[in-house]
C-alpha positions in Angstrom: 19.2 245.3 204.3 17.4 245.5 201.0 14.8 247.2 200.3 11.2 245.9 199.5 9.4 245.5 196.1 7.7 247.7 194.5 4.2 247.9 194.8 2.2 246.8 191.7 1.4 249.7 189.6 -2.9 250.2 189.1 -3.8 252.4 186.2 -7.4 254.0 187.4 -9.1 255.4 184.5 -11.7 257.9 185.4 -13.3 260.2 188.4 -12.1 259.7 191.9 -13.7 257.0 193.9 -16.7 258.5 195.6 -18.3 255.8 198.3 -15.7 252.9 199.5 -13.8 255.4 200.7 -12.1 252.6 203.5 -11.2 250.0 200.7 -9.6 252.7 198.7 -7.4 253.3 201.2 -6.1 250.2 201.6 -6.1 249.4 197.8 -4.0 252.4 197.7 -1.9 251.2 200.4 -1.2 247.9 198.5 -0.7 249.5 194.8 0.6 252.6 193.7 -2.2 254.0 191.9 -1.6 256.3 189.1 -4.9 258.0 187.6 -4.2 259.9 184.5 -5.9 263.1 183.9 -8.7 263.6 181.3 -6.9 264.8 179.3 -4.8 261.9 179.2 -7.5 259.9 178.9 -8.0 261.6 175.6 -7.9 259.0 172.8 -4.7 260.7 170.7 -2.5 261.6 173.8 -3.8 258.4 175.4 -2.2 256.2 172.9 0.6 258.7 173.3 1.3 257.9 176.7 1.1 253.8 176.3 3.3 254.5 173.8 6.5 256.8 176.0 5.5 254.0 178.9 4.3 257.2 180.9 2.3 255.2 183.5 5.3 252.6 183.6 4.4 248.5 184.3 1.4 248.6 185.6 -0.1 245.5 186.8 -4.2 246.5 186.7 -6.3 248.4 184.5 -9.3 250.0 187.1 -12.3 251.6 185.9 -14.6 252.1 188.5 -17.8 254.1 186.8 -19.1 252.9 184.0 -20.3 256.9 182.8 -16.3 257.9 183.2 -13.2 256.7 182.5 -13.8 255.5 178.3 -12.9 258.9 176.7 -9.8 256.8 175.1 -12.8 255.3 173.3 -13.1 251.1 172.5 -10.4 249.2 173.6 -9.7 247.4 170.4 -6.7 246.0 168.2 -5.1 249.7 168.1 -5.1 250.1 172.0 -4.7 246.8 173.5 -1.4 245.8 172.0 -0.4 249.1 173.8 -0.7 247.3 177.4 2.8 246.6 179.0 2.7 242.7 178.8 3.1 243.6 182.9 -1.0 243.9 183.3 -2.8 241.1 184.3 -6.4 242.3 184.8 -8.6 245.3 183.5 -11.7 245.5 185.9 -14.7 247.8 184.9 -17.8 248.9 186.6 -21.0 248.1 184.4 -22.3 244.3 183.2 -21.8 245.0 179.6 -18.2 245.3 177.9 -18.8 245.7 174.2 -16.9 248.7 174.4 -13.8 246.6 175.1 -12.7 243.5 172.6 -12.1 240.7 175.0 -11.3 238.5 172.9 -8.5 240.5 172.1 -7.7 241.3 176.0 -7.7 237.1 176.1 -4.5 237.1 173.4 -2.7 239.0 175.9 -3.4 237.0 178.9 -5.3 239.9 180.7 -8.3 238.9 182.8 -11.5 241.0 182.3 -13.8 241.6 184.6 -17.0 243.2 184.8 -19.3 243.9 187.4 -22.3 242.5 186.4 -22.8 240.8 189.9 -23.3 244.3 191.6 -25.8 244.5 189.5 -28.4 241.6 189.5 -30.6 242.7 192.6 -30.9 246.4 190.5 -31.8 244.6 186.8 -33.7 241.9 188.3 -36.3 244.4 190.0 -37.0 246.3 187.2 -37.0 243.2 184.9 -39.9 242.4 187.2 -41.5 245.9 186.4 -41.2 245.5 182.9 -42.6 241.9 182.3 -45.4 243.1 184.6 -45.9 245.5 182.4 -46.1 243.8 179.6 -48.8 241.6 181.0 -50.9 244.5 182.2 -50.7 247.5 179.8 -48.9 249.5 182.7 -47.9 252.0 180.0 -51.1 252.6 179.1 -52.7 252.5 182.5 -50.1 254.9 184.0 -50.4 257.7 181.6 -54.5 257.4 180.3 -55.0 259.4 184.0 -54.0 262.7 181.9 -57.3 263.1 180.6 -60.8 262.3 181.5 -61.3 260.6 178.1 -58.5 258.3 178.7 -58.7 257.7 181.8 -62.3 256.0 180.7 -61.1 254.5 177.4 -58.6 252.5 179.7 -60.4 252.0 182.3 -63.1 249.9 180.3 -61.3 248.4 177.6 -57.7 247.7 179.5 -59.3 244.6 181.4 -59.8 242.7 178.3 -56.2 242.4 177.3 -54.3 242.2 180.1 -53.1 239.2 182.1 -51.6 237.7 185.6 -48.6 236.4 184.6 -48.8 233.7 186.7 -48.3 230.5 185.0 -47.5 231.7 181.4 -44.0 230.8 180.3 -40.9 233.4 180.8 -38.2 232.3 178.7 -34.7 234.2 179.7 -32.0 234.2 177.0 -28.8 234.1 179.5 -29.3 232.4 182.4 -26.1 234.6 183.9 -26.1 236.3 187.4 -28.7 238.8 186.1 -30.7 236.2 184.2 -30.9 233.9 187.4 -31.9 236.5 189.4 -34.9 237.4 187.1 -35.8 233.8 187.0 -35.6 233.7 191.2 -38.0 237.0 191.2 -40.3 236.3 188.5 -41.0 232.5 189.6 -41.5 233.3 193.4 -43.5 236.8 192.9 -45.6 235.9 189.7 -45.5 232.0 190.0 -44.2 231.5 186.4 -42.6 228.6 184.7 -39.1 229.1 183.8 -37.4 228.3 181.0 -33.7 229.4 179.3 -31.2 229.3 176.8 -27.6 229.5 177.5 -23.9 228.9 175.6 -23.7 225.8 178.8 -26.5 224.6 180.7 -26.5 225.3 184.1 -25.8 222.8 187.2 -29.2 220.7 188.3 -29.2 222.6 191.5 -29.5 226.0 190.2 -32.3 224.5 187.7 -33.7 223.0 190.9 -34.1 226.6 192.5 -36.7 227.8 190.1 -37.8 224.8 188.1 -35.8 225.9 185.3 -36.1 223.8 182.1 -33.0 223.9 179.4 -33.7 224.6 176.0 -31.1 223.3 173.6 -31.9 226.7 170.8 -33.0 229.8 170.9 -35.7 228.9 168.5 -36.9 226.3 170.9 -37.1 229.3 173.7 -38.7 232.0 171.5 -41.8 229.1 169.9 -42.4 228.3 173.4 -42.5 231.5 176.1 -45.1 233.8 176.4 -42.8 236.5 177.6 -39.3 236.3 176.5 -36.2 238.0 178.8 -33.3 239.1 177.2 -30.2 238.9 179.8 -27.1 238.0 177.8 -23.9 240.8 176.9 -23.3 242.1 173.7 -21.9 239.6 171.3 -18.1 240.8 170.3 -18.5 240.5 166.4 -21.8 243.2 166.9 -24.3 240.5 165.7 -27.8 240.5 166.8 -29.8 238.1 168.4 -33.2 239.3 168.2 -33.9 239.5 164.4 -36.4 239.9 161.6 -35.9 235.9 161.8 -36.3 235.4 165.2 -39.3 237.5 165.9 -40.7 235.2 163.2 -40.0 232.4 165.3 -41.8 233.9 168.6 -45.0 232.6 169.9 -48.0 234.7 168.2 -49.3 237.1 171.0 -45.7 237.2 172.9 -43.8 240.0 174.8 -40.2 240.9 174.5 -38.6 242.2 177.3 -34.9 243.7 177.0 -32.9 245.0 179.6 -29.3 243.7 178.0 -28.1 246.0 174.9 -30.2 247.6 172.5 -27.1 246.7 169.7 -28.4 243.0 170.3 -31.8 243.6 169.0 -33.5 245.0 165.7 -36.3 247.8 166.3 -37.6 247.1 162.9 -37.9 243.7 163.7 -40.1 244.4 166.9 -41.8 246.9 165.2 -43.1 244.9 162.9 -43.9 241.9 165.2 -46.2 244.2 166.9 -47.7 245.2 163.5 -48.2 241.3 162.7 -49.6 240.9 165.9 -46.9 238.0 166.8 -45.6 240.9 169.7 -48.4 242.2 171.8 -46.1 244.0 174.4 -42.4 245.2 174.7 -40.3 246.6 177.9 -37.3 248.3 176.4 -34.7 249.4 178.7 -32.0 249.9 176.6 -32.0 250.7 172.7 -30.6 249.9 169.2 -29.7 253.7 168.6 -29.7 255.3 172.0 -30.4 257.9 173.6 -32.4 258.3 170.0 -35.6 256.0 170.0 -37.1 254.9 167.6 -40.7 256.8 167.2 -42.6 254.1 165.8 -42.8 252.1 169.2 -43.5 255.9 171.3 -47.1 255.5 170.8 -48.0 252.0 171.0 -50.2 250.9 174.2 -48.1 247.9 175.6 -44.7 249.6 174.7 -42.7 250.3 177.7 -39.4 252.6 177.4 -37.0 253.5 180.0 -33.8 255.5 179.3 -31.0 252.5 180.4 -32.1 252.6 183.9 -32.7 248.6 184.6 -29.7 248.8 187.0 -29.5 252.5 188.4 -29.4 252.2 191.8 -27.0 253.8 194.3 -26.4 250.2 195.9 -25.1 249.3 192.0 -22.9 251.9 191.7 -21.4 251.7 195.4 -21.2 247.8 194.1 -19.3 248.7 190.7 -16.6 250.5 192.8 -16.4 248.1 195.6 -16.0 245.0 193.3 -13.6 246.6 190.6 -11.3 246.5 193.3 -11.8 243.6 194.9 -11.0 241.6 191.1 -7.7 243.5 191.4 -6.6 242.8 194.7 -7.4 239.2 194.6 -5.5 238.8 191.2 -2.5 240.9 192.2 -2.3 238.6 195.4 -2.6 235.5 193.4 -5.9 234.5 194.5 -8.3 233.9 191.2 -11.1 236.9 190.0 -14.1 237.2 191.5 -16.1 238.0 188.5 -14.0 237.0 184.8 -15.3 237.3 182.0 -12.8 235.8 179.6 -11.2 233.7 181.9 -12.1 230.4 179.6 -10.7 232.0 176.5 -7.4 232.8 178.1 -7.5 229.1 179.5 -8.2 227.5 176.1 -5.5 229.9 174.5 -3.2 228.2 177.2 -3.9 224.8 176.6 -3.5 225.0 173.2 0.2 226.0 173.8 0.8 223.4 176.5 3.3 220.5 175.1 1.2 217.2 175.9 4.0 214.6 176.5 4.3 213.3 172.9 6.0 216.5 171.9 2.9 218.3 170.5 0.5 221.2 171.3 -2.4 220.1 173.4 -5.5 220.1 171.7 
């Protein structure tokens, strides 16, 4: 009688699993998880241990917290080629993966996927907060209570520069699972009138949903919002979108909102927008040069700043975890990923390579 397969080998970078504790325990039934130390983890010894084949063929790369687990640092031309061609799929906790080149992942046929999905209910709320904010001075009305002088110099002269929402134009920049789900909240709670920009326009029926309109640029979408969104991940080659140009291109008396990456956006572009007067408010939830912020923007009346927190909810994390590992088991099993982000660019790359039946490459 021979004996069965071997079970496919998960790498899982990071702390122990902390909240699906029933799912782990059948992932771990299915795989043989190895989870190498911190140590390990250590960029040096790291590379080291790809390199001796320490961790043998595994089949999945799973990071399930998005504060654990990257002490090897970016995954990136030096590390990837590392990967036993044996690995299919890297799944991560968090929505963003600039820290990881997947482009370069796509070369090698492995599947990426983040967990941005886990995190759309979490963003989309405090999207919300922010773009009311923006409309109402909330960062001025929350703190001029500190004094009796400011509670009175806000309590008379607030009025005359804030604004319902309703009506004016949001404009989201990435009309993605997170996008979407700030158009869904800010068109049924604030009644405003959607529009987007995206790489492909999205199917009628979603449109349909919140009376989305399509713009076919991004200048179109910043000379026509009152309130722009930004919901899009970090661009691989680290360029920005929001520049010294583009501010230029806003609506005069706009507001910025951005809860995607801070690398995507210049602060001396805002800054100065607000100088100009083309800005008159800003929600900043994540930050060109975090945790440092930038002290020009600190003591402006309609600048909002959180510290990253847009989607910091136990339900995200507990989502992060749960969905990391259900990417892996459906690729392991041969079912497609839940949530792939460079599933087109691995796709392309095949076709290219695929004979047509005259004998050459598919184009």
């Amino acid at each position: 009688m021979s004996s069965p397969p071997p079970k496919p080998i998960v790498l899982h970078i990071g702390d122990p699993i902390q909240w699906n504790h029933s799912l782990y325990s059948q992932f771990s039934t299915d795989f043989t998880v190895i989870r190498p130390s911190t140590e390990e983890r250590q960029r040096p010894e790291f590379i080291k241990a790809l390199k001796e084949k320490r961790w043998g063929n595994f089949a999945a790369i799973f990071r399930p917290f998005w504060n654990t687990g990257g002490e090897m640092g970016r995954w990136d031309r030096e590390l990837i080629p590392l990967i036993p061609e044996s690995c299919k799929i890297f799944a991560s906790a968090g929505a963003g993966y600039d820290w990881a080149d997947v482009d370069i992942l796509s070369e090698r046929g492995i599947i990426y996927c983040n967990s941005a999905a886990a995190s759309s209910e979490s963003v989309g709320d405090f999207a919300l907060f922010l773009i009311l904010s923006t409309f109402r001075n909330l960062a001025w009305c929350t703190t001029a209570s500190l004094t009796p002088q400011t509670f009175q110099d806000c309590h008379t002269n607030s009025a005359a520069i804030s604004h319902n929402p309703r009506g004016h134009v949001l404009g989201i920049i990435g009309l993605g699972n997170i996008g979407f789900t700030i158009a869904l909240k800010a068109y049924h709670a604030f009644h405003m009138k959607i529009i987007y920009y995206d790489l492909a326009r999205k199917s009628p029926t979603q449109e349909q949903k919140v009376d989305a309109k399509y713009v076919g640029s991004l200048d179109e979408l910043l000379g026509q919002s009152d309130c722009v969104v930004l919901a899009t991940p970090a661009t691989p080659d680290g360029k920005q979108v929001i520049t010294e140009e583009k501010v230029r291109k806003m609506k005069m008396g706009s507001r910025f909102i951005n809860i995607a990456r801070g690398s995507l956006v210049s602060t001396t572009a805002l800054y100065n927008g607000l100088q100009s007067g083309r800005l008159i408010g800003l929600g900043l939830d994540v930050h060109e040069n975090e945790p440092t912020i930038d002290t020009r923007l600190k003591n402006h009346k309609n600048v909002t700043l959180t510290a990253h927190n847009a989607g910091g909810t136990l339900e995200t994390h507990i989502g992060f975890e749960s969905l990391s590992m259900q990417n892996i088991d459906a690729v392991l099993k041969g079912k497609d990923a839940l949530t792939p982000v460079n599933k087109h660019l691995i796709t392309d790359k095949a076709n290219k390579h695929t004979p047509s039946k005259h004998g050459g490459q598919k184009l």
